[in-house]
DRENDO-1510 file (C-alpha; in Angstrom, 1 decimal, always signed):
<recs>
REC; n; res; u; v; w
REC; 1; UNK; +0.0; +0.0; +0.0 .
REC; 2; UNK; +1.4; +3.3; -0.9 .
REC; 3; UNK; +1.6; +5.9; +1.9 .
REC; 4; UNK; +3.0; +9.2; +0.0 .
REC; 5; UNK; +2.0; +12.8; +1.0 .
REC; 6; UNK; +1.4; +14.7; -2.6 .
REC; 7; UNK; +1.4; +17.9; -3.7 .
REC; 8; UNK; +2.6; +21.3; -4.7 .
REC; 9; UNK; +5.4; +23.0; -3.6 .
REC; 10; UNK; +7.0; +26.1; -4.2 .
REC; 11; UNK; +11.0; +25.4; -5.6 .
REC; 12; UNK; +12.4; +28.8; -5.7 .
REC; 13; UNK; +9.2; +30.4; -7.1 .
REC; 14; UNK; +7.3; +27.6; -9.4 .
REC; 15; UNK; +5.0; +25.1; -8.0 .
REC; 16; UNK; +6.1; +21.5; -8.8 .
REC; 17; UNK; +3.9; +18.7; -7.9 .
REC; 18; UNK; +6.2; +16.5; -5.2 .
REC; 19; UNK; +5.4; +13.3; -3.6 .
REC; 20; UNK; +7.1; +12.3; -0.4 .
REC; 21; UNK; +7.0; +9.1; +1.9 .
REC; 22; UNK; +8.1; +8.2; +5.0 .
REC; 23; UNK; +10.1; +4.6; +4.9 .
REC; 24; UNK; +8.1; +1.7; +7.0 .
REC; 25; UNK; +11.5; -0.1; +8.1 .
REC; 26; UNK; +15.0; +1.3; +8.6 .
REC; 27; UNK; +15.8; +4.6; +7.6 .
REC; 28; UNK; +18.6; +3.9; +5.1 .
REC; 29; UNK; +18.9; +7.8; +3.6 .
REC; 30; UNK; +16.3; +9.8; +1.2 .
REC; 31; UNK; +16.0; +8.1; -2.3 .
REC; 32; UNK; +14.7; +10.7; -4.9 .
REC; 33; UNK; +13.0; +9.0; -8.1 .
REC; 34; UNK; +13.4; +10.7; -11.6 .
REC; 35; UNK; +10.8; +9.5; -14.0 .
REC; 36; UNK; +11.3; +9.8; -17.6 .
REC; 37; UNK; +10.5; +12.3; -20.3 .
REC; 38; UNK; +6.7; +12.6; -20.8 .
REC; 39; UNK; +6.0; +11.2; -17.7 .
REC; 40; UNK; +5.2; +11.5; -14.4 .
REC; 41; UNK; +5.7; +10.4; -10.6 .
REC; 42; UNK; +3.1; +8.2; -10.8 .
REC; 43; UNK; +5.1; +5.9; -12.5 .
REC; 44; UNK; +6.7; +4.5; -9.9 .
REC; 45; UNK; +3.6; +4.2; -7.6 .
REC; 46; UNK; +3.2; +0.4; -8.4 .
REC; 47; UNK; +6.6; -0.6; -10.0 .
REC; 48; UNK; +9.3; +0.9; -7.6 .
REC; 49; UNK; +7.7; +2.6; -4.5 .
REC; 50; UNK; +6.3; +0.0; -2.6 .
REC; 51; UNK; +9.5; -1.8; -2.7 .
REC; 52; UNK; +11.9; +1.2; -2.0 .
REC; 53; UNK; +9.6; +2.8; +0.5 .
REC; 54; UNK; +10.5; -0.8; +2.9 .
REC; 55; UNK; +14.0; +1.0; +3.8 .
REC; 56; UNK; +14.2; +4.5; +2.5 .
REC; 57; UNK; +12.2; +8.0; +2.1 .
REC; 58; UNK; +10.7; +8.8; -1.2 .
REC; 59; UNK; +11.2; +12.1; -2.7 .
REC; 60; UNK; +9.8; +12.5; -6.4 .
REC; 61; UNK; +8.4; +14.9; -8.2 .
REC; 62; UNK; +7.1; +16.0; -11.4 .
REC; 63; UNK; +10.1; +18.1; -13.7 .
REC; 64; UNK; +8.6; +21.2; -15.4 .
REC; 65; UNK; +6.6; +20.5; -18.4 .
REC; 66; UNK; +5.8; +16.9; -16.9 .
REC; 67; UNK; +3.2; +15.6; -15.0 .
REC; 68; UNK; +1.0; +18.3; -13.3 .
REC; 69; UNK; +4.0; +21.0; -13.0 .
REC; 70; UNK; +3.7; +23.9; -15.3 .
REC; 71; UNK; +6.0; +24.5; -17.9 .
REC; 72; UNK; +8.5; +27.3; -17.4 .
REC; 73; UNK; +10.9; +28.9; -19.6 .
REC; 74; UNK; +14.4; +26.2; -20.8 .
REC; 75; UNK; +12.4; +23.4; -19.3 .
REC; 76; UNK; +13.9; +21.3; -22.1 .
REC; 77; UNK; +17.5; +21.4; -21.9 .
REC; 78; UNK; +19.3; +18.7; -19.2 .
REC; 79; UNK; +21.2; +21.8; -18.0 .
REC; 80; UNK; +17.9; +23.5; -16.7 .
REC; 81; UNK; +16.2; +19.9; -15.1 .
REC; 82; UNK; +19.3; +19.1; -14.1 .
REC; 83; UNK; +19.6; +22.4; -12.3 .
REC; 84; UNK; +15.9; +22.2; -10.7 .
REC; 85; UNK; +17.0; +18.5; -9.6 .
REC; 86; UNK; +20.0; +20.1; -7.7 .
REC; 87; UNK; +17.6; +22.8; -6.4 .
REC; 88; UNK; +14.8; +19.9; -5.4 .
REC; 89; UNK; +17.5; +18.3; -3.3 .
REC; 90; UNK; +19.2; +21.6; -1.4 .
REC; 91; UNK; +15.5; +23.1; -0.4 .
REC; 92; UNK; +13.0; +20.0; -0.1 .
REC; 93; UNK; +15.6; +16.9; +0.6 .
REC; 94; UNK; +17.8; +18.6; +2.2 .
REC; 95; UNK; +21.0; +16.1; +2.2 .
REC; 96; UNK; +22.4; +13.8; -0.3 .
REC; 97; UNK; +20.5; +11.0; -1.7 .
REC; 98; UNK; +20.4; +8.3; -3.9 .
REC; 99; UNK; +18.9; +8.7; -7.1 .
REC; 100; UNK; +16.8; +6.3; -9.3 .
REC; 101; UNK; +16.1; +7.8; -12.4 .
REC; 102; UNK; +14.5; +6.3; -15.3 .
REC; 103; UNK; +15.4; +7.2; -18.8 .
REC; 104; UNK; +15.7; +11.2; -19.1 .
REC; 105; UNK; +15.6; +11.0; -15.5 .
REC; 106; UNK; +18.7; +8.5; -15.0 .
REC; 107; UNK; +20.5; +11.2; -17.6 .
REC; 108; UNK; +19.3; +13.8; -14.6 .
REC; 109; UNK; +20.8; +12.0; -12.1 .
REC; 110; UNK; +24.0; +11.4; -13.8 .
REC; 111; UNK; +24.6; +14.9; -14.8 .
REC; 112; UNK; +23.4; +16.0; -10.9 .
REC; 113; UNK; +26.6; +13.5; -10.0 .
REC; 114; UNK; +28.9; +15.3; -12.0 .
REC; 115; UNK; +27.9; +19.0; -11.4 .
REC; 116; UNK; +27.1; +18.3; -7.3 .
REC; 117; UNK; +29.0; +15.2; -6.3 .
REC; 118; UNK; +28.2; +16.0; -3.0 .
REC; 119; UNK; +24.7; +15.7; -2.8 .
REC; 120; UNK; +24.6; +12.0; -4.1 .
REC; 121; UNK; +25.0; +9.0; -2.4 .
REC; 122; UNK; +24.6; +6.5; -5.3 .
REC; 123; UNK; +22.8; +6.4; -8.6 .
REC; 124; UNK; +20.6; +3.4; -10.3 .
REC; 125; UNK; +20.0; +4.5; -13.7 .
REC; 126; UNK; +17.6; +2.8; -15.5 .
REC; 127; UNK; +17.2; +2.9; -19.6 .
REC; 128; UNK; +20.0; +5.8; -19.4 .
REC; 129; UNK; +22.1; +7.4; -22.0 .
REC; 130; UNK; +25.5; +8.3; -20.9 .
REC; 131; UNK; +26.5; +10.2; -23.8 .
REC; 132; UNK; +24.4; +11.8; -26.4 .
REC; 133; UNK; +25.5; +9.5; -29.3 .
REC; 134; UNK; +24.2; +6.7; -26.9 .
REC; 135; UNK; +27.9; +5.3; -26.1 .
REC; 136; UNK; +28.5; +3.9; -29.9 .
REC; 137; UNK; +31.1; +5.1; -32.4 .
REC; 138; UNK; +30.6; +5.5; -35.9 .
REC; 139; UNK; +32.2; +1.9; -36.5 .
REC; 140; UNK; +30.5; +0.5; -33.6 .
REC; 141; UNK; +26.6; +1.5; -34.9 .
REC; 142; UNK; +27.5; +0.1; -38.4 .
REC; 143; UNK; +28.3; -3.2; -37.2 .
REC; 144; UNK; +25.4; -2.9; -34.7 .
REC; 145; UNK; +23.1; -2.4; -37.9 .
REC; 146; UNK; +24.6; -4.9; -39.7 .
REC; 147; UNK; +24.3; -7.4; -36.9 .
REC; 148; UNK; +20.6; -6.4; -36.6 .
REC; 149; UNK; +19.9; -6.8; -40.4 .
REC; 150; UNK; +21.6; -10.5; -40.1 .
REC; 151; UNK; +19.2; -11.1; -37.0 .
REC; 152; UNK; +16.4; -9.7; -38.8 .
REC; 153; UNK; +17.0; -11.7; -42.2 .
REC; 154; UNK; +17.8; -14.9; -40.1 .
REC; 155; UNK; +14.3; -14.1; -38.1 .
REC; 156; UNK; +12.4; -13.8; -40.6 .
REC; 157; UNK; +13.4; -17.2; -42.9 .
REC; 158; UNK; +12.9; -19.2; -39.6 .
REC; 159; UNK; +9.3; -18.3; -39.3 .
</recs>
């Protein structure tokens, strides 16, 4: 059963929709979650939550633009989420915690490592990019096409 307090706050002058929970076990440290692009908190009520909740505080909450926070101007660019990440942590957290971040969000949390070190404790990224180009060189994604057009071909003869 989820047990998560919910809703707005005001982060240095924009109302973002937050949910926080209390842990039911021992207190391990705060864990913020970091959903993906064109999502929201609540998409890691049934999947995540109810597991981490057992020995940690939940902090999540909806990036601007996602969710039910309004968008704002830069909201796009990893520089400005990233920034309102490190800004989520210093005002509502309050001390270094591990992230889970999900896809744009794991890309959040890696970039809130390297600009803050000191306000992580560990990262779990999930479905993350760590480099724009997605960690492949030019020679790399050619013979990751071709090896996909040989699985394809193969795929389809067997069927």
């Amino acid at each position: 059963m989820l047990k998560l307090k919910r809703g707005y706050l005001d982060l240095r002058g924009h109302q973002v929709w937050s949910a926080t929970g209390k842990t039911f076990g021992k207190k391990n440290g705060p864990v913020l979650l970091m959903h993906g692009g064109l999502s929201s908190t609540e998409s890691w009520d049934y999947t995540v939550i109810p597991a981490v909740q057992r020995t940690h505080e939940i902090f999540a909450y909806d990036r601007s633009a996602h969710g039910r926070t309004a968008s704002r101007e830069g909201f796009y660019h990893f520089d400005f989420q990233t920034d309102e990440a490190i800004a989520y942590i210093e005002d509502v957290i309050k001390e270094p915690a591990h992230l889970i971040g999900w896809s744009d969000g794991g890309i959040i949390s890696l970039m809130v490592a390297l600009k803050r070190p000191d306000l992580v404790k560990s990262i779990i990224a999930i479905g993350t990019n760590y480099h724009f180009d997605s960690g492949l060189t030019l020679v790399e994604e050619a013979s990751f096409a071709r090896s996909c057009t040989h699985a394809r071909n193969n795929y389809s003869k067997s069927i």
